[in-house]
N, C-alpha and C positions, 0 to 999 in steps of 0.2 A: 661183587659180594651182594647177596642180597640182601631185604632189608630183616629178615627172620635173622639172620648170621650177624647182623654188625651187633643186632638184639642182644643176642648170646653173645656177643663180646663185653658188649657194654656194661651188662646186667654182671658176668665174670669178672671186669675189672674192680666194680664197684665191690663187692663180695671180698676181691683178693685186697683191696684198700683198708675195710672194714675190718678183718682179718689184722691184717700189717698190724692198723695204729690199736686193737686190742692188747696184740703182742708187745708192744713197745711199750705200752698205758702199765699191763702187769709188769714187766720186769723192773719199768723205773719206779711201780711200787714197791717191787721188794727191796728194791736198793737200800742198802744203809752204809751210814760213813759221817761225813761231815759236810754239810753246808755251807759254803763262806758267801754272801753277797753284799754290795756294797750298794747302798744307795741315799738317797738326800738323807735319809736322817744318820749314816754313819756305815760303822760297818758290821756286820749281824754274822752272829757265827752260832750256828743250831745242831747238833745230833740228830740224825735220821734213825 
C-alpha cells in the first residue's frame, strides 16, 4: 500500500467515525422516556 492509499484510508475512517457518533449524538437526543440513575446523593428519576 502506498503511502497516498493508507491517506485515503485514514482520512475515510476518521469521516466514517465522525459520521457514526453524530448519528448516535441525534438519535439519543430525540430519545424520550424515563430516566432512572442512581448515585451518592440517592436515586433521581427525570422525564426526557
Amino acid at each position: 500500500m502506498t503511502n497516498s492509499n493508507a491517506l485515503y484510508l485514514l482520512v475515510g475512517a476518521v469521516i466514517a467515525g465522525v459520521i457514526g457518533a453524530g448519528i448516535w449524538a441525534y438519535q439519543d437526543s430525540r430519545r424520550s422516556g424515563v430516566e432512572i440513575s442512581v448515585g451518592r446523593h440517592g436515586v433521581s428519576i427525570e422525564e426526557r
